[in-house]
PAZA-602018 format. One line per field, with one value per residue (C-alpha): residue number from 1; x, y, z. Coordinates in Angstrom, 3 decimals. Layout:
// PAZA-602018
seq	c(NUM_...);
c1	c(X_...);
c2	c(Y_...);
c3	c(Z_...);
//
This chain:
// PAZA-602018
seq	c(1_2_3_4_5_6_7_8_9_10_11_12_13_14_15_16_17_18_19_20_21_22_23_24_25_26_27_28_29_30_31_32_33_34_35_36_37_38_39_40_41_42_43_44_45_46_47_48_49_50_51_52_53_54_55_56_57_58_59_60_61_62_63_64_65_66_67_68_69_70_71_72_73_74_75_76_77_78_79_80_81_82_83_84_85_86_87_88_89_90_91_92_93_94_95_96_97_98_99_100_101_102_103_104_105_106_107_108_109_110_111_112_113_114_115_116_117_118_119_120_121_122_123_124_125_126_127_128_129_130_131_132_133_134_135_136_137_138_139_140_141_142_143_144_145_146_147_148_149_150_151_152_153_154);
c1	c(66.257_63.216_65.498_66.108_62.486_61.115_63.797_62.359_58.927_60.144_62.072_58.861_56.673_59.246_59.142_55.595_55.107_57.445_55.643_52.094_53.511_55.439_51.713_50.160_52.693_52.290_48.628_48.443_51.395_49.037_45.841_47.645_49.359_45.730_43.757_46.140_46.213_42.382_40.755_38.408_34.926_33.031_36.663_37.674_38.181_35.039_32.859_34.565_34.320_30.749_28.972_25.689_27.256_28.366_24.581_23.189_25.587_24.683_20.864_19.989_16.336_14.507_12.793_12.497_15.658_14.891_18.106_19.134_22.567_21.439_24.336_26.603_24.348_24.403_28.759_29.136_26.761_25.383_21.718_19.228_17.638_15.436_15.891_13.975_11.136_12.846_11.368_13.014_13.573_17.430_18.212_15.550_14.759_10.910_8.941_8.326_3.825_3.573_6.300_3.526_1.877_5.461_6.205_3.041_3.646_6.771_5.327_3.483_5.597_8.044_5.126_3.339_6.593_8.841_11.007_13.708_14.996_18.693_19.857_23.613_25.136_27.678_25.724_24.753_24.849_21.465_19.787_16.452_15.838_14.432_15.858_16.143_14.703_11.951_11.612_11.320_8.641_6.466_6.704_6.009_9.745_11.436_15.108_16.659_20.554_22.448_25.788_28.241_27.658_24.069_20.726_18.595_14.859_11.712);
c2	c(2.574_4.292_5.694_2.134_1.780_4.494_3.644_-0.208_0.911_3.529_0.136_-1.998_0.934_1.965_-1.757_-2.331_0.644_-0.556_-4.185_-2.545_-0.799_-3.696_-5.885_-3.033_-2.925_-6.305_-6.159_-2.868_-4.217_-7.076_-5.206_-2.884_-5.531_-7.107_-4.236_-3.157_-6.271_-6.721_-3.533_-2.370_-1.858_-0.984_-0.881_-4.224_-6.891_-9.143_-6.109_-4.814_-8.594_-9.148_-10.429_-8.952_-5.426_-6.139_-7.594_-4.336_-1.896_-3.407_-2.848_-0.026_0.430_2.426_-0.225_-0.258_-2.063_-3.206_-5.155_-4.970_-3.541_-0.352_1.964_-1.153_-0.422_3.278_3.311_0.961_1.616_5.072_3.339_4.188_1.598_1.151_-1.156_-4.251_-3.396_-4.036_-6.299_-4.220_-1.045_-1.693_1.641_0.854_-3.050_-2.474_-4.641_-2.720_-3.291_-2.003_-4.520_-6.963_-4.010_-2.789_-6.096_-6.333_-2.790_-3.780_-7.209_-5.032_-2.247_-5.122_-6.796_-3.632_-1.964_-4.606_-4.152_-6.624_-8.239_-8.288_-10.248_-9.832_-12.903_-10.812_-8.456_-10.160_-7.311_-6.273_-8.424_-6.506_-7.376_-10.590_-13.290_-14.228_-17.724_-16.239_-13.498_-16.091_-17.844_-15.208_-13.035_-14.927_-14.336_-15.599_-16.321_-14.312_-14.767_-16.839_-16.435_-16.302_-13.764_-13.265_-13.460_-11.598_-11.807_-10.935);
c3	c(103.109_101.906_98.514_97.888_98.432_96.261_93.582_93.581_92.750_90.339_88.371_89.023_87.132_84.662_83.942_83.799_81.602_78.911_78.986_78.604_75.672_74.271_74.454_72.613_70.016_69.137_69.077_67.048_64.588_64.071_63.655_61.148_58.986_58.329_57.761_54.980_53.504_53.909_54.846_57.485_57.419_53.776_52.673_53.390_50.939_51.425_51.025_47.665_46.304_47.072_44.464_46.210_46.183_42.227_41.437_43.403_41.745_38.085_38.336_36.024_37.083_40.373_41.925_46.208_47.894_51.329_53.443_56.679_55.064_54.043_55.424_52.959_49.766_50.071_50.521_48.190_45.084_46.114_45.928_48.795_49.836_52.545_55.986_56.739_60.000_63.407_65.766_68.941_69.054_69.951_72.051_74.012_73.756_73.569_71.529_68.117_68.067_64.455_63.511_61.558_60.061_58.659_57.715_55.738_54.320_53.226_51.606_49.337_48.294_46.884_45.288_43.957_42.805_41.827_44.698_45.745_49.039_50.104_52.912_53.881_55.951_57.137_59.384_62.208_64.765_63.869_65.938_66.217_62.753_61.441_60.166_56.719_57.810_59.173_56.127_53.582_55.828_55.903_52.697_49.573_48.099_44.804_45.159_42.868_43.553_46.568_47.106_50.110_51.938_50.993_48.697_46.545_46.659_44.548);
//
């Protein structure tokens, strides 16, 4: 009786083991198929078609860059740039106090130096930064390019 027993529970996990790896199959089958038809990450085909990215990557002169995608201008044009003030600090979630005087640091550097703006749509994890909405209502900023998955400002 308790061979039956222990041979049940040895089908039942046997069983459950090859459906857990069965899900994941499926799953990781799908995940592979689309990132090798579309690409992950800085490699993926939205990034490499970004108009953004080709405008950034054509500029010839030095001027100051500030986006809240500077990890995606660096990988993808080699340009440093510099990232937009954060309102939160986001490993801690405290309230960033200097985040008006950056923001007005920032105003003039692109005004003094000729420095552009550059707003991705596509990064929306970075939360603790502000808003292009709210950038454009506070900086004096000339539109310089819109397209889908962001803008250019002077």
């Amino acid at each position: 009786k308790c061979l039956n027993y222990l041979r049940a529970v040895h089908i039942a996990l046997v069983m459950l083991a090859l459906a857990a790896v069965a899900s994941h199959g499926v799953r990781s089958n799908y995940w592979l198929q689309h990132s090798y038809v579309h690409g992950l990450g800085y490699a993926s085909r939205a990034w490499w078609e970004s108009n953004i990215i080709k405008s950034l990557a054509g500029l010839e002169d030095s001027r100051p860059i500030f986006t809240n995608g500077t990890d995606a201008i660096y990988v993808l044009t080699g340009k440093p740039s510099h990232s937009l003030p954060r309102k939160v600090d986001p490993t801690t979630n405290q309230i960033n106090f200097n985040y008006s005087y950056e923001l007005s640091l920032m105003a003039r550097q692109l005004k003094q130096e000729k420095g552009i703006l550059v707003y991705f749509n596509s990064i929306g994890w970075r939360w603790y930064m502000p808003s292009e909405n709210e950038l454009t209502e506070k900086l004096a900023l000339r539109l310089r390019v819109r397209e889908k998955d962001g803008s250019i400002y002077e």
